[in-house]
N, C-alpha and C positions, 0 to 999 in steps of 0.2 A: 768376772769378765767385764770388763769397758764395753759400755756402749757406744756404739760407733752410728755416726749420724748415717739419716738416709739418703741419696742421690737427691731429692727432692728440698731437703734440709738445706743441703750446701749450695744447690743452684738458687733460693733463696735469698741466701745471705750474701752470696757472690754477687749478687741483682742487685741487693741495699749499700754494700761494699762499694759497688760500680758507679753507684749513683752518687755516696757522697764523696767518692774521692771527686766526683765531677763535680761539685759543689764548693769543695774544700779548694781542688784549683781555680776555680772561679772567684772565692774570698781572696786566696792567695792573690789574687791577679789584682783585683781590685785594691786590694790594700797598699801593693806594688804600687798600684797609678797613683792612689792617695797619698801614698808617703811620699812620691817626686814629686806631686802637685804642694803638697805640705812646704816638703822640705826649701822649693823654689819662693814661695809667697814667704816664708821666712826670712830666706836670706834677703830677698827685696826690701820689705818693710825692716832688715836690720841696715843695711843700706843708708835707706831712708834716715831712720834716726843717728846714724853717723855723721850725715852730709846738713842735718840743723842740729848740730853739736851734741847730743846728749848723749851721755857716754851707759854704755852695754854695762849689765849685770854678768857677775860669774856665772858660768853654767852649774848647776844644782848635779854634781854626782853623784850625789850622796845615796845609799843603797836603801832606803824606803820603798818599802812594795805597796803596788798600789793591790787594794784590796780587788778584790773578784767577787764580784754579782753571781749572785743563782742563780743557774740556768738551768728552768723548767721547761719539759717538755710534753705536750702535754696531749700530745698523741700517741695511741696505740701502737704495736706492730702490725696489725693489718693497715694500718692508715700509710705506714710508712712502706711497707712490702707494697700496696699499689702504686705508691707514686711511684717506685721502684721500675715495677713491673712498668707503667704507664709509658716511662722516661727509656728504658734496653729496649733490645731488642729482644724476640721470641726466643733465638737462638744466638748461645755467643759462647768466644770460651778465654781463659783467664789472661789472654794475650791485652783483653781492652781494661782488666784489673791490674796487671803487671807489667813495666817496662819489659824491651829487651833483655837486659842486662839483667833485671831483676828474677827472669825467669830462669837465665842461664845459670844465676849463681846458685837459685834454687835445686835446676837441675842436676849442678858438682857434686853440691852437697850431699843430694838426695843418692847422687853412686857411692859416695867418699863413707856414708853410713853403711856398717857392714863389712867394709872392705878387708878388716882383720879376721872375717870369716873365709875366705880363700887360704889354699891350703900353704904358700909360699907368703901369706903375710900372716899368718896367724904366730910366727914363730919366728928369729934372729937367727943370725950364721951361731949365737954362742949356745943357742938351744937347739938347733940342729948337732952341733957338734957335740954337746951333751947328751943327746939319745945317739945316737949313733957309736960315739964309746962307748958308753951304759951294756948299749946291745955286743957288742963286741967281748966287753970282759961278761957280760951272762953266757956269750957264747964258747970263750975259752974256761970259764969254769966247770960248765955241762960238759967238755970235752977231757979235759983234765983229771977232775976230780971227782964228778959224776958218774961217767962212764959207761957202762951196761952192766946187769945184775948178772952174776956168778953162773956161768950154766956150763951143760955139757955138751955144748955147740944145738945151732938151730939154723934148717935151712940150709946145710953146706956152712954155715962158718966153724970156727974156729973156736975149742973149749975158751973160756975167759974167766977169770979169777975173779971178776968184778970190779967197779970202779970204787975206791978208798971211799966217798961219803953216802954209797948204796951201801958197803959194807960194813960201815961205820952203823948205820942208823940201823938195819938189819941185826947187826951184834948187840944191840941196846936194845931194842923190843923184843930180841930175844931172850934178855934176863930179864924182864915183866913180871914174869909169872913163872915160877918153879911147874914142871909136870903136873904136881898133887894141886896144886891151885886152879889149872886149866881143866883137871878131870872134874875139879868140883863146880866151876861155872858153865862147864856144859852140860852138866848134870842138874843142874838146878837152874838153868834157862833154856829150857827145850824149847824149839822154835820147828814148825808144820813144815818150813821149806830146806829143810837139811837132808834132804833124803839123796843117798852120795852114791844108787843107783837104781835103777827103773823098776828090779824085785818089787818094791813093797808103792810101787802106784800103779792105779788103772792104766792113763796113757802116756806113752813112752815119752822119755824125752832125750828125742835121737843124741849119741852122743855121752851124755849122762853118766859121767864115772867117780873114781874117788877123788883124782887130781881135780877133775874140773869141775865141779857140781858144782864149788863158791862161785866162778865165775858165771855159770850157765845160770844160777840163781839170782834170782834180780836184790833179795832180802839180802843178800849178802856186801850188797855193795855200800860202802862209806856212806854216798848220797841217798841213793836211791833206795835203800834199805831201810831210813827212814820213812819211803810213804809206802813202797811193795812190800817189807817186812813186817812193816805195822799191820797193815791193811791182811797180808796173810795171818799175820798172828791173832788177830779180832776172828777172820771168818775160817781159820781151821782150812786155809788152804795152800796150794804148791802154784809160784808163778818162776817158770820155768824158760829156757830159751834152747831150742834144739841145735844142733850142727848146720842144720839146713836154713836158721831163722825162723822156723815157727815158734811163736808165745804160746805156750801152755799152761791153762789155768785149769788147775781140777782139786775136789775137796779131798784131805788127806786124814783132816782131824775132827773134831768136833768144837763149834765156836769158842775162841776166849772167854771165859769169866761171865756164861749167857745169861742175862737176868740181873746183873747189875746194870749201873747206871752210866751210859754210853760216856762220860767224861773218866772215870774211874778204871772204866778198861780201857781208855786211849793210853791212860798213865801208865796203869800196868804193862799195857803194851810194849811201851818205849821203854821202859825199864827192862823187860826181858829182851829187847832187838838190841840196847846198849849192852847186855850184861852179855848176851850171845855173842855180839861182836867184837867184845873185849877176849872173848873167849879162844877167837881165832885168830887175833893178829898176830899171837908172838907162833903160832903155829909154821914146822917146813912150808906150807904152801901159803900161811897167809892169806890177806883178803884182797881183792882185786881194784887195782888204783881205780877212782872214783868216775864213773858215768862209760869207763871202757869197755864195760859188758855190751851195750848198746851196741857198739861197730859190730856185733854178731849178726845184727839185720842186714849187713852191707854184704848182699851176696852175690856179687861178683866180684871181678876182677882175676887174673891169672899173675900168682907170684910165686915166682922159683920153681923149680924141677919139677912140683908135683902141681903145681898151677893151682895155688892154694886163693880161695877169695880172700879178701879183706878181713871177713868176720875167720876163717879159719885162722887167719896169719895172726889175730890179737888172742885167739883161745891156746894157740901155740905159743904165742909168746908169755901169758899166763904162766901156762906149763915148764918153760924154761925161768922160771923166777919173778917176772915182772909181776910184783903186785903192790899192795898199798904203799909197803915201806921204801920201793926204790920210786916210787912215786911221790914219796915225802921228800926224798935224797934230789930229785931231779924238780921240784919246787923251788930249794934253796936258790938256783939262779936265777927266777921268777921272780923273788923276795927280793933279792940285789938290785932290780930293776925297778922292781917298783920305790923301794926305798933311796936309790942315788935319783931318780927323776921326780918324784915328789918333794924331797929338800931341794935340789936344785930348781924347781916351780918356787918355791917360798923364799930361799931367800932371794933368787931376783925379784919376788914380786916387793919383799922389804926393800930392798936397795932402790925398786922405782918409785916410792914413796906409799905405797899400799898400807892401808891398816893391817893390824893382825889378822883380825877377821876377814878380811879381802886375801889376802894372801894362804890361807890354810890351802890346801889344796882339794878342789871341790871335785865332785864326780861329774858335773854339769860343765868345766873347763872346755874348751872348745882346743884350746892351745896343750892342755895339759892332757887330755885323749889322743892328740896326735904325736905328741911325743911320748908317750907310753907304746903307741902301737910302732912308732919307726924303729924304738931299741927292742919290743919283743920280735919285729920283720928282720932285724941284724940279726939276733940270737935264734930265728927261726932258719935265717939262711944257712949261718953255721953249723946248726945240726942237721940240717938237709947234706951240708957237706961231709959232714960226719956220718951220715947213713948211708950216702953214695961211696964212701971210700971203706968203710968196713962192711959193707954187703950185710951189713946185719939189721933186720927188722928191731933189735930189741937197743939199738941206738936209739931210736926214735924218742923225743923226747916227750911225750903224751903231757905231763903241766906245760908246758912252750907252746903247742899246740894250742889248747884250751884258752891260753893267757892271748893268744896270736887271736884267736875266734872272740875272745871277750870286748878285741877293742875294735878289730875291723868291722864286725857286724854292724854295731852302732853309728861307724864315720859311714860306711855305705848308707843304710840308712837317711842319715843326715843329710848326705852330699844330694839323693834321692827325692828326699821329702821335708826332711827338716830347714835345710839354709833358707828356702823362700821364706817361712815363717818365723823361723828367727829373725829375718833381716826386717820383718814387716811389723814385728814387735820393737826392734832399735827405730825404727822408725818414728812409730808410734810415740815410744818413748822421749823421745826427740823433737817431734811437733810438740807434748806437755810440758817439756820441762820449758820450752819455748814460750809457753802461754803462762806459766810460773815466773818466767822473765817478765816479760810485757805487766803483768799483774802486779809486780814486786815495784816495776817504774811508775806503773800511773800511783800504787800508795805515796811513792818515796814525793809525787810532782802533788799529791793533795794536800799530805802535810808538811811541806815545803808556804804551801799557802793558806793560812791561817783562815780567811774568809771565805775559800772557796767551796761551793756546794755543788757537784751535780746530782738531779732531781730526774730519774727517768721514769 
């Protein structure tokens, strides 16, 4: 972190600043009077010698430098901070350091930094226009070819045959594993949170059947079944989520591998939570697209005829098909987007003369977060249209969702709490390279002069 001077530091220096710019115009002044008084007593006495005939030498152009004297100085900074002090006043402010003009320019500058951080300057009509198609074809492809997963109506809709790349990817993980393959990996990865009804545990967990257990089960989910599945398969227990949103945590087994050595059973762990969850993807009900279990908390809301909440309407949708694999399928226009807005960030940023390295495309972009989130906002509204005109919940496209929540959270955020600090770091930024400058001229003006020495 830069240390940043104190209030006390800069009125300081601002005092010694004040003083010798008063100084320095006072030489100036004087020099001024000397060089017309000079220049006048020359031309007289050249005069002179014109009018008793002696005729004028050439003027000497010649680019000879006159050498420079050392100038020692041979007082302190407190000697110099009193006269300072002695010479301002008590109270003052940079108006009697800087012209008008020189405060104003200060002032432009000081708005003109940063300005690319506003939400209509950070990006051009060809990069708006770039997210905004982007978002459009992710949105006709979700529509198209994505579709809704295979069911036997949900809600009052209509049976659906499913859309060509949910069933595309569903027919592919479903030759994964032959039957006799699947009986041997759940055979040989028994996992404490499988239990597919309330029979064989203490306390119920409302809801709790053979269809829905993956989902109600937290170990079960892609993400989160790495830290709840692990974390069950270590302590021999069951973390549960009922129809009503209560979390249910109660012991079912007896600890993982108890008496080894805590890194050896995390291993093991994850090896039986992959080997379990390999075990159930290519399965009819498959594993539940990633972090969707959660919305079973969301217990309200009134949707459709039976005035189903939020968490009921995703354990039904579940039900009706929607799980990891049309979650994989409904990704693909995710993936489109990020990939035509990330080449499109790089090669403008080649074409504006950017290095390689400058142009990769960074996570920290400020220009390249908000054109990520305007084409997943098109492809977001899309499928909102696409849900309002088929009345089906299992439109919904949950990665579009996810991808929409990835980027707006962060520009909120930012717009929130971040811009002042960014803008106050370019700032920053900007007063040093400044002082990089000035440092760069006085080397270039010293050794320009062979003789000269300052001595402070």
């Amino acid at each position: 972190m830069r240390g940043k001077p104190s209030d006390k530091h800069i009125n300081e220096g601002a005092r010694v600043a004040t003083l010798h710019k008063e100084q320095m115009e006072g030489i100036a002044q004087t020099e001024a009077t000397n060089s017309v008084k000079a220049s006048t007593t020359i031309d007289s006495s050249e005069q002179l010698l014109l009018s008793l005939g002696y005729k004028l030498p050439e003027h000497d152009h010649s680019s000879n430098r006159t050498a420079l004297r050392p100038v020692v100085l041979a007082r302190t900074w407190d000697d110099i901070l009193a006269e300072a002090k002695a010479a301002t006043p008590e109270y003052f402010d940079f108006s009697s350091l800087l012209t008008r003009s020189e405060i104003d320019l200060v002032l432009k500058k000081h708005s003109a930094i940063g300005s690319e951080l506003d939400w209509f300057n950070s990006f051009d009509r060809y990069d708006l226009a770039l997210s905004v198609a982007t978002g459009v074809i992710a949105g006709v492809v979700d529509v198209l070819l994505v579709g809704v997963p295979a069911h036997a109506g949900l809600m009052g809709s209509p049976k659906a045959k499913g859309g060509w790349l949910s069933n595309k990817i569903k027919e592919k993980t479903g030759n994964l594993f032959p039957p006799d393959t699947i009986k041997e990996l759940e055979k040989a990865y028994r996992v404490p949170y499988d239990a597919s009804t309330n029979s064989t545990l203490k306390s119920a967990v409302k809801g709790l059947g053979p269809r829905t257990h993956r989902f109600q089960s937290l170990g079960h989910d892609p993400l989160l079944g790495f830290i709840f599945g692990v974390r069950d398969i270590l302590t021999g227990e069951f973390t549960g989520i009922g129809i009503n949103g209560h979390l249910i945590v109660q012991q079912v087994a007896d600890p993982f591998l108890k008496g080894e050595h805590l890194f050896v059973r995390i291993l093991e762990a994850m090896k039986v939570q992959l080997g379990h969850l390999a075990s159930d993807v290519a399965t009819p009900g498959g594993l539940p697209a990633p972090l969707m279990p959660l919305l079973q908390f969301l217990q309200f809301g009134k949707i459709g005829n039976h005035e189903y909440t939020i968490g009921e309407v995703a354990r039904q949708m579940y039900r009706s098909g929607y799980d990891s694999r049309h979650f994989m399928a409904g990704s693909i226009p995710v993936m489109i987007t990020e990939v035509i807005i990330r080449l499109g960030y790089f090669v403008r940023s080649i074409k504006a003369g950017k290095t390689l390295a400058e142009s990769l495309p960074s996570a920290s972009s400020v220009k390249l977060r908000r054109q990520l989130l305007i084409a997943n906002s098109v492809a977001m509204l899309i499928n909102a249209g696409k849900v309002y005109i088929t009345q089906n919940p299992l439109a919904i496209s949950w990665p579009q969702a996810l991808a929409f929540l990835r980027y707006v959270m962060p520009e909120v955020l930012f717009v929130l709490y971040g811009k002042e600090a960014a803008k106050s770091r370019m700032v920053e930024d900007e007063i040093i390279h400044d002082y990089h400058t000035i440092n760069e001229r006085l080397n270039v003006f010293i050794e320009s002069h062979e003789d000269f020495m300052l001595i402070v």
